[in-house]
TILUMVEX-87118 format. One record per residue: residue number from 1; residue in one letter; x, y, z of N, C-alpha, C in turn. Coordinates in steps of 0.05 Angstrom, whole numbers. Each point is the difference from the previous one (the first is absolute). Example, Ala and Ser with C-alpha at 12.3 -4.5 7.8 and 13.67 -1.06 7.14 Angstrom:
BEGIN
+------+------+--------+--------+--------+--------+--------+--------+--------+--------+--------+
: resi : resn :    n.X :    n.Y :    n.Z :   ca.X :   ca.Y :   ca.Z :    c.X :    c.Y :    c.Z :
+------+------+--------+--------+--------+--------+--------+--------+--------+--------+--------+
:    1 :    A :    264 :   -114 :    156 :    -18 :     24 :      0 :     18 :     24 :      0 :
:    2 :    S :     -7 :     21 :    -14 :     16 :     24 :      1 :    -15 :     22 :     14 :
+------+------+--------+--------+--------+--------+--------+--------+--------+--------+--------+
This chain:
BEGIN
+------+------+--------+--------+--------+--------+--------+--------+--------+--------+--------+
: resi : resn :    n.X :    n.Y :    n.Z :   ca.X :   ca.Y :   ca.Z :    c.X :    c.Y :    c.Z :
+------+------+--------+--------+--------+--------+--------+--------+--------+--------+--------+
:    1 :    X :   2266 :   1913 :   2094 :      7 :     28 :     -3 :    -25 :     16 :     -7 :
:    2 :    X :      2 :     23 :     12 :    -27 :     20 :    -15 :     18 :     30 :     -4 :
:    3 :    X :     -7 :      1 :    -18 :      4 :     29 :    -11 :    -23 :     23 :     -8 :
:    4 :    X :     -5 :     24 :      7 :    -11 :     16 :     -9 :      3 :     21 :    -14 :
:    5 :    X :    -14 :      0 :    -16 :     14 :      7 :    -23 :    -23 :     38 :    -19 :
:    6 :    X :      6 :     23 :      6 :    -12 :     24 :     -8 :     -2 :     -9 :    -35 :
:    7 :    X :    -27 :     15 :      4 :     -7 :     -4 :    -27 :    -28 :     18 :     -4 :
:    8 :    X :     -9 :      3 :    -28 :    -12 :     25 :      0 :    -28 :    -11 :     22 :
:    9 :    X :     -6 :    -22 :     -2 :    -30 :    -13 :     26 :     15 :     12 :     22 :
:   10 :    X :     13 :      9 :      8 :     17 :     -6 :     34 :     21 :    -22 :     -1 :
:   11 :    X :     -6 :     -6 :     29 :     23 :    -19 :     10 :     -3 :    -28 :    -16 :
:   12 :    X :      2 :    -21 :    -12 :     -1 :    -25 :     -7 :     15 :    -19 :     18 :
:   13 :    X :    -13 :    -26 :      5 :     19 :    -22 :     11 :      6 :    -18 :    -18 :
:   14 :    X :     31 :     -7 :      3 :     -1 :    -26 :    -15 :     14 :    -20 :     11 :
:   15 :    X :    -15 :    -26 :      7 :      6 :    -13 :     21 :     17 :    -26 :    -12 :
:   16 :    X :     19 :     -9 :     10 :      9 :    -24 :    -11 :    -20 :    -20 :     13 :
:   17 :    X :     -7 :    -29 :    -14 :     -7 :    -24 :      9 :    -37 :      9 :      4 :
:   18 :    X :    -16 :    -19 :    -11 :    -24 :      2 :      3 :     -6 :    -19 :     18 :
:   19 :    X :    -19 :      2 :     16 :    -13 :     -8 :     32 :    -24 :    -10 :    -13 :
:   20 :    X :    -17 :    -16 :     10 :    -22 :    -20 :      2 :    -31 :     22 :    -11 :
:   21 :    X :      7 :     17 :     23 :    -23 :     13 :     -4 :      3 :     32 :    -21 :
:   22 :    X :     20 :    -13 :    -16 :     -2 :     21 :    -27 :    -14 :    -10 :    -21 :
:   23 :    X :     -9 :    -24 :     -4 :    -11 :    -15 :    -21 :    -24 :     21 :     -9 :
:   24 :    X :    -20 :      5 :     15 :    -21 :      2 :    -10 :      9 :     35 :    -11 :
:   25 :    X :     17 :      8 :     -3 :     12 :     37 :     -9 :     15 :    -12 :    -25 :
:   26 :    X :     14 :    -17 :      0 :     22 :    -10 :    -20 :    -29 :     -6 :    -23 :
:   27 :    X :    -12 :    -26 :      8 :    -34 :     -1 :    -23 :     -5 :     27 :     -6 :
:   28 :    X :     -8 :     15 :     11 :    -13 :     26 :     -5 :     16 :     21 :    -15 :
:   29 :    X :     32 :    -10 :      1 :     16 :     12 :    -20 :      1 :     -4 :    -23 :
:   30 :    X :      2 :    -26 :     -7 :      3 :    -17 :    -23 :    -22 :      0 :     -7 :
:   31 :    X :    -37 :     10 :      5 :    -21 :      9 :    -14 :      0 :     18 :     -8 :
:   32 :    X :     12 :     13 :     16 :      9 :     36 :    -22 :     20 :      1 :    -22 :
:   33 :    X :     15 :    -15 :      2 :     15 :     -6 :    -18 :     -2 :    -11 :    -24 :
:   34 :    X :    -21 :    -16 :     -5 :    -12 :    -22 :    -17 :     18 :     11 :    -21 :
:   35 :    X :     -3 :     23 :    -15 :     15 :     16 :    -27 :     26 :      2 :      2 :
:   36 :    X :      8 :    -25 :     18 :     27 :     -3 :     -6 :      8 :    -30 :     -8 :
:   37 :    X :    -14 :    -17 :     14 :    -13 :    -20 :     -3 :     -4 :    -12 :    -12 :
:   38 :    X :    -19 :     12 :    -14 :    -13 :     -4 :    -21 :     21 :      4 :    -28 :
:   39 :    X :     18 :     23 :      2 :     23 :      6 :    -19 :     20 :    -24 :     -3 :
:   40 :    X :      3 :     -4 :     22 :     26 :    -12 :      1 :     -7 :    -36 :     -2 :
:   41 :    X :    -21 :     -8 :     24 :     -2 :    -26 :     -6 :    -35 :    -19 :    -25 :
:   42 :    X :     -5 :     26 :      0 :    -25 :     -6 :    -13 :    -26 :    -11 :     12 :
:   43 :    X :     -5 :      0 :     26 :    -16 :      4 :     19 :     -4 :     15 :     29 :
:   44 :    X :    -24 :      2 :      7 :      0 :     10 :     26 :     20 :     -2 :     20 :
:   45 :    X :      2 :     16 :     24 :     10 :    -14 :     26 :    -15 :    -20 :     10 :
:   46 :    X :      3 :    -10 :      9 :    -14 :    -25 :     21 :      8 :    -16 :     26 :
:   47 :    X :     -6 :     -8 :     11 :     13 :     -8 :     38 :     24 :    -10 :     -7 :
:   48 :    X :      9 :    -18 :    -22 :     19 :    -14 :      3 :     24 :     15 :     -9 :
:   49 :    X :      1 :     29 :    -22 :     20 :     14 :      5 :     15 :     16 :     33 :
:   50 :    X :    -21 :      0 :     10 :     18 :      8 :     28 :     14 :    -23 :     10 :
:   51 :    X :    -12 :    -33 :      5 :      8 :    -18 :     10 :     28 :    -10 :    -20 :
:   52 :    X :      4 :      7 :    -24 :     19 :     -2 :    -14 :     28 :     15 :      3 :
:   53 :    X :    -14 :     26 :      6 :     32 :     15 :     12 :     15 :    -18 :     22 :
:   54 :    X :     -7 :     -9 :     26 :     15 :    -15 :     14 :     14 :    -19 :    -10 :
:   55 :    X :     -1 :    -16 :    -27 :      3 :    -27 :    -15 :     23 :      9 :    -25 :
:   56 :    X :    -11 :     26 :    -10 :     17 :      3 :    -29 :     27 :      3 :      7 :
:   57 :    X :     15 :    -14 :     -8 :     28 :      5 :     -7 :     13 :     -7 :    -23 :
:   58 :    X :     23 :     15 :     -2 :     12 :     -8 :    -27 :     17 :    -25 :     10 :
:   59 :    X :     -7 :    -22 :    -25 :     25 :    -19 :     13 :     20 :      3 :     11 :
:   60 :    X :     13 :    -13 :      3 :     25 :      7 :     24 :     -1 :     22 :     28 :
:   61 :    X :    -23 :      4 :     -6 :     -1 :     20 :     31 :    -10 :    -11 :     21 :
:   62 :    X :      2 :     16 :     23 :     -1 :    -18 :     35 :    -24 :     26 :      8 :
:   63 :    X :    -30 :    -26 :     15 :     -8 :     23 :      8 :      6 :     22 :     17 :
:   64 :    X :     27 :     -9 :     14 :     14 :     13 :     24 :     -1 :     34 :    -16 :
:   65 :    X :      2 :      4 :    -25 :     15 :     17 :    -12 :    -31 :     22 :     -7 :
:   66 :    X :    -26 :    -10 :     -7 :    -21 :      8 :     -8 :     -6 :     26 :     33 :
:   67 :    X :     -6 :     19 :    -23 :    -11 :     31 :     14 :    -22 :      6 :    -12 :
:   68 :    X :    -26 :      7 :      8 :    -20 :      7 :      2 :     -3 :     24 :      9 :
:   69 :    X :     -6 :     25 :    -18 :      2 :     29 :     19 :    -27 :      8 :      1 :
:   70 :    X :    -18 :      8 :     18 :    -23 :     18 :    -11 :      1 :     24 :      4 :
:   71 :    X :    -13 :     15 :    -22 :      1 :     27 :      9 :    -29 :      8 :      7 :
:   72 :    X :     -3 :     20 :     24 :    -22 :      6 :     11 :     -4 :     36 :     -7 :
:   73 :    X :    -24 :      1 :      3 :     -8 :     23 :      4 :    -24 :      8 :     25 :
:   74 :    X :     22 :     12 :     21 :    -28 :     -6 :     23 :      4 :    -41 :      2 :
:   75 :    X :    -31 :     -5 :      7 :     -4 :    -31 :      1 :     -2 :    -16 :    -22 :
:   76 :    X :     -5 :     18 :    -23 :     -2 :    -27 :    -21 :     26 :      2 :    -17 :
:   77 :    X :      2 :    -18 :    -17 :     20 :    -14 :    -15 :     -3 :     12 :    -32 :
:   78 :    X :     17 :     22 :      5 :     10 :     10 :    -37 :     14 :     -9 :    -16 :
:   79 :    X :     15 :    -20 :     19 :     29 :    -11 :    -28 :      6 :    -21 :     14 :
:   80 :    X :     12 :    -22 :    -22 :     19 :    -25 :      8 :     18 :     -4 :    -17 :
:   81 :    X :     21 :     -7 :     14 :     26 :      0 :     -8 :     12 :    -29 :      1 :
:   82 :    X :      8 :    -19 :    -22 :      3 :    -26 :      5 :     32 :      4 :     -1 :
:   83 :    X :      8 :    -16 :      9 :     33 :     -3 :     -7 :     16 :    -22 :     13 :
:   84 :    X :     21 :     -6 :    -13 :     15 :    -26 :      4 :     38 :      8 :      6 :
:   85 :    X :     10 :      9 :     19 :     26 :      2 :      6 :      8 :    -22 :     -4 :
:   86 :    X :     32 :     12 :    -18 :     18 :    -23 :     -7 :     -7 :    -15 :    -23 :
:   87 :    X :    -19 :     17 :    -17 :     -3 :    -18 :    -29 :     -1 :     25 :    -20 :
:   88 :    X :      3 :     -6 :    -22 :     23 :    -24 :    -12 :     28 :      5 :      9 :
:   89 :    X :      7 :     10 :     18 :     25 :    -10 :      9 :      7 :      5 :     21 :
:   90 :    X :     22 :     -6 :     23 :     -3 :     12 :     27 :     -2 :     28 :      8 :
:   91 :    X :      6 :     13 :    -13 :      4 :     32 :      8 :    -25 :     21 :    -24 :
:   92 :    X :    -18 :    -19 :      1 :    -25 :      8 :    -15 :    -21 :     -4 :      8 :
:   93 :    X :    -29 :     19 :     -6 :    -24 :     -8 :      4 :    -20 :      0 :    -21 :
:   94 :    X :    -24 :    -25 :      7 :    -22 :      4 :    -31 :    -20 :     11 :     20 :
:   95 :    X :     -9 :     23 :    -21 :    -31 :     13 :      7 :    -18 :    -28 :    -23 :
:   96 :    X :    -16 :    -10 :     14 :    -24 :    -10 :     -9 :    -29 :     16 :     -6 :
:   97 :    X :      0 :     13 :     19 :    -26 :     14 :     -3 :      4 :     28 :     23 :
:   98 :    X :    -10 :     31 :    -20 :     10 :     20 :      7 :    -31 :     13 :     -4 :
:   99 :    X :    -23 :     -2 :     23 :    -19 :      3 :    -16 :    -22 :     26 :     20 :
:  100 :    X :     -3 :     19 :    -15 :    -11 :     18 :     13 :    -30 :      7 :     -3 :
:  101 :    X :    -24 :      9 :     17 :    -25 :      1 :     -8 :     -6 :     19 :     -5 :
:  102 :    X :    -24 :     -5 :    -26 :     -1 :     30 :    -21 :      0 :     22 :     19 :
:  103 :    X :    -13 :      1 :     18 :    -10 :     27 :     13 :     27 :     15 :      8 :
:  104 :    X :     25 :    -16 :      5 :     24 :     11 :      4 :     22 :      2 :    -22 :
:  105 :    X :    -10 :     -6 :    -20 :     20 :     -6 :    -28 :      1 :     30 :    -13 :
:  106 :    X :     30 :      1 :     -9 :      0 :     25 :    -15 :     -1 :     35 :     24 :
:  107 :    X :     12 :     -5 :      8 :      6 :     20 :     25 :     22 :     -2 :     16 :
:  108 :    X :     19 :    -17 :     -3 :     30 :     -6 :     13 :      0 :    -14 :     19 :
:  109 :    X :    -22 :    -15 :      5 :      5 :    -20 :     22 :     13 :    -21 :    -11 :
:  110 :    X :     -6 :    -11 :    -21 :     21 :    -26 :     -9 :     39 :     12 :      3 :
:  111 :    X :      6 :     26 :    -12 :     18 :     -4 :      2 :     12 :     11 :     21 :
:  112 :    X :    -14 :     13 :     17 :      9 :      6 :     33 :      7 :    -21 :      8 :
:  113 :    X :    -14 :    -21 :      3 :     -4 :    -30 :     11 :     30 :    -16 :    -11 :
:  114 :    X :     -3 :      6 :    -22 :     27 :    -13 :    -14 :     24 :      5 :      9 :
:  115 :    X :     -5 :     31 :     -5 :     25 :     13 :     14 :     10 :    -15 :     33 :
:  116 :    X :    -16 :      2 :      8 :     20 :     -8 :     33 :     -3 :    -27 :     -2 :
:  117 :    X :    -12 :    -19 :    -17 :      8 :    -28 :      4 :     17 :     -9 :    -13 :
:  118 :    X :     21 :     17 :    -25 :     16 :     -2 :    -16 :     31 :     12 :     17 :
:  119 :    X :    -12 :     23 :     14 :     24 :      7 :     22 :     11 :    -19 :     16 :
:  120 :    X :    -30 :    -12 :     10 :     10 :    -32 :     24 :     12 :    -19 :    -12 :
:  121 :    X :     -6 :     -8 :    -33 :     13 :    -20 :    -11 :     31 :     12 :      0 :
:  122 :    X :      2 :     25 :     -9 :     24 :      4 :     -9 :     24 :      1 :     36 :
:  123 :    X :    -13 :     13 :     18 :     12 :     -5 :     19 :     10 :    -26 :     19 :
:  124 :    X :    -27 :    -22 :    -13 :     14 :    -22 :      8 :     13 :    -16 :    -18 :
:  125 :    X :     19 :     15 :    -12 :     16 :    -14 :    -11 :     -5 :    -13 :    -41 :
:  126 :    X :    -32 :      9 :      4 :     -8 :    -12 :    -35 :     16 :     13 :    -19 :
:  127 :    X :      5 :    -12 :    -21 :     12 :     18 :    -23 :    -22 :     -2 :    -22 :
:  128 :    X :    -22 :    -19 :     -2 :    -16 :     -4 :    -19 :    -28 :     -5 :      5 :
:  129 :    X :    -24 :     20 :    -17 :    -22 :    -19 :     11 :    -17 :      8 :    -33 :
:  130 :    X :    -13 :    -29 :      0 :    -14 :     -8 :    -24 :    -33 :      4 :      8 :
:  131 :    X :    -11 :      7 :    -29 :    -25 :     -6 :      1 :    -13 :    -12 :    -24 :
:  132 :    X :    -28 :      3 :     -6 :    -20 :    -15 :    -25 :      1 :     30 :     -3 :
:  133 :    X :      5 :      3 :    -36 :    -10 :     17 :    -10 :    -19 :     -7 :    -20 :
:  134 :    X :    -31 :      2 :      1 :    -21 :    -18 :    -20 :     -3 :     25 :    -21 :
:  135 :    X :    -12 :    -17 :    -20 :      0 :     22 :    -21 :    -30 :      7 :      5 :
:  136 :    X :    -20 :    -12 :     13 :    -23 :      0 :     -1 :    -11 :     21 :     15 :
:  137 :    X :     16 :      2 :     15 :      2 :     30 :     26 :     25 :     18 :     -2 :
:  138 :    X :     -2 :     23 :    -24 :     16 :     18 :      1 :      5 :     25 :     20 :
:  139 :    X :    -25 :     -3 :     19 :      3 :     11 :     24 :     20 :     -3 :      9 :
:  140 :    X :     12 :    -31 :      5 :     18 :     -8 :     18 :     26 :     11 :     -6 :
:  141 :    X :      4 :    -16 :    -33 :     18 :      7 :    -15 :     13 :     31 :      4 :
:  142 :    X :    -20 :     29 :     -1 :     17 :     24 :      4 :      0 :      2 :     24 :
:  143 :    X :     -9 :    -18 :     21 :      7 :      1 :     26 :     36 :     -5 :      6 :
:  144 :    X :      0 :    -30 :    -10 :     37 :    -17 :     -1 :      7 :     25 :     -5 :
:  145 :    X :     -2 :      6 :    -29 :     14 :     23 :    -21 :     11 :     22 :     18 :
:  146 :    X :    -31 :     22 :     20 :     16 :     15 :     18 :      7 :     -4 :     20 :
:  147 :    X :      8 :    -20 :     10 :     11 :     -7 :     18 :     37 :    -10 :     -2 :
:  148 :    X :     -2 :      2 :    -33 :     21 :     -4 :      1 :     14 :    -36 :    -16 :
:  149 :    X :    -16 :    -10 :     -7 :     -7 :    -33 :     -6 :     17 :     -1 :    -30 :
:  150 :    X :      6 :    -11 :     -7 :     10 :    -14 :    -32 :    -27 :    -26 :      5 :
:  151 :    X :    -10 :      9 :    -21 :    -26 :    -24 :    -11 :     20 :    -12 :    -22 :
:  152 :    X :      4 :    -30 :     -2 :     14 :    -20 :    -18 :    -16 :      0 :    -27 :
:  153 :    X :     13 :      8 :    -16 :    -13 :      0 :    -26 :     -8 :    -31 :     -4 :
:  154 :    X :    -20 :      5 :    -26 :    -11 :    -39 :     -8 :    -22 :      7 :     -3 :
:  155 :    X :    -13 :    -31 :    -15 :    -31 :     -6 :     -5 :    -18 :     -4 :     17 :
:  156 :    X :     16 :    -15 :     16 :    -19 :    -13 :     35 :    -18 :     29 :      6 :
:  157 :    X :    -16 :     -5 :      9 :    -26 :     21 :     11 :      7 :      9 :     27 :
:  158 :    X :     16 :    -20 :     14 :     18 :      3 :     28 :     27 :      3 :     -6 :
:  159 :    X :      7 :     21 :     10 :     26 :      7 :     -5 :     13 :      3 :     34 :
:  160 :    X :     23 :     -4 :      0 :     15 :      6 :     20 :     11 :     23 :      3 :
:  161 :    X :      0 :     20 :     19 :      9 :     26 :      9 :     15 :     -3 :     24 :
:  162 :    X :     18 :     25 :     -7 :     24 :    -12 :     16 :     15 :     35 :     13 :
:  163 :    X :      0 :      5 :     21 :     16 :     19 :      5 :     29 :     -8 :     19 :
:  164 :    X :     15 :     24 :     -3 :     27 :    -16 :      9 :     -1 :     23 :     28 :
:  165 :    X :      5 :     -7 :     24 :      3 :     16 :     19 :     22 :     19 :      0 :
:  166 :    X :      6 :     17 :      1 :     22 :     12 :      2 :     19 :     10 :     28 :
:  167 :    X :     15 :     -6 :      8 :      7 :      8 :     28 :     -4 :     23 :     18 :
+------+------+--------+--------+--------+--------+--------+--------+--------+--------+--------+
């Protein structure tokens, strides 16, 4: 699926499923990103985070179910979108990674973006979709927040966020 999506840059794409020859835009994202990175896992990006998105799943999940979105601007790659339909439960989705590059952060592209991929969840049928809410990146955190998210109270540094779709 591709969607395009108005936003204050113009038009945006955001494409489901990443292709072969996005590797070297997806690297070049995740170096701009490093300050997220670096927040959340305590080091750089590096080759093997892109080669990792194809692989990560939460137990019990089927890769049949793994979505990969990129968002473009023009030809290069502003955002990736990880996600797992059908977890944690059938009529739910997990955001893994919701990750936008500075040069586009803080101007409504994250939650334009959200917006119509939260419409598609909710139209096909989702009632639930989860994410990481880290304490290390409060960016993210008032991201969930306006978007609408319940962040799970607790000590863990990863918290689970959770919005309920509404019909």
């Amino acid at each position: 699926m591709i969607w395009t999506v108005a936003t204050d840059f113009g038009p945006i794409v955001v494409r489901e499923q990443l292709e072969p020859e996005d590797e070297p835009g997806v690297l070049e994202l995740f170096a701009a990103c490093d300050d997220w990175f670096e927040a959340v896992n305590g080091t750089p990006s590096g080759p093997g985070d892109v080669q990792s998105l194809f692989y990560a799943l939460p137990e019990g999940a089927s890769f049949e179910d793994k979505r990969l979105f990129t968002v473009r601007d023009g030809d290069k790659i502003v955002g990736l979108i990880d996600a797992v339909l059908g977890f944690p439960h059938r009529t739910a989705a997990a955001v893994g990674l919701f990750l936008i590059a500075p040069s586009h952060r803080r101007r409504g592209l994250g939650a334009a973006v959200a917006a119509v991929l939260l419409r598609e969840a909710r139209e096909s049928g989702l009632d639930t979709v989860t994410a990481t809410a880290h304490d290390a990146w409060p960016p993210g955190q008032a991201f969930l927040a306006a978007l609408g998210f319940t962040v799970a109270p607790g000590d863990d540094p990863v918290r689970r966020a959770t919005l309920a779709l509404g019909a």
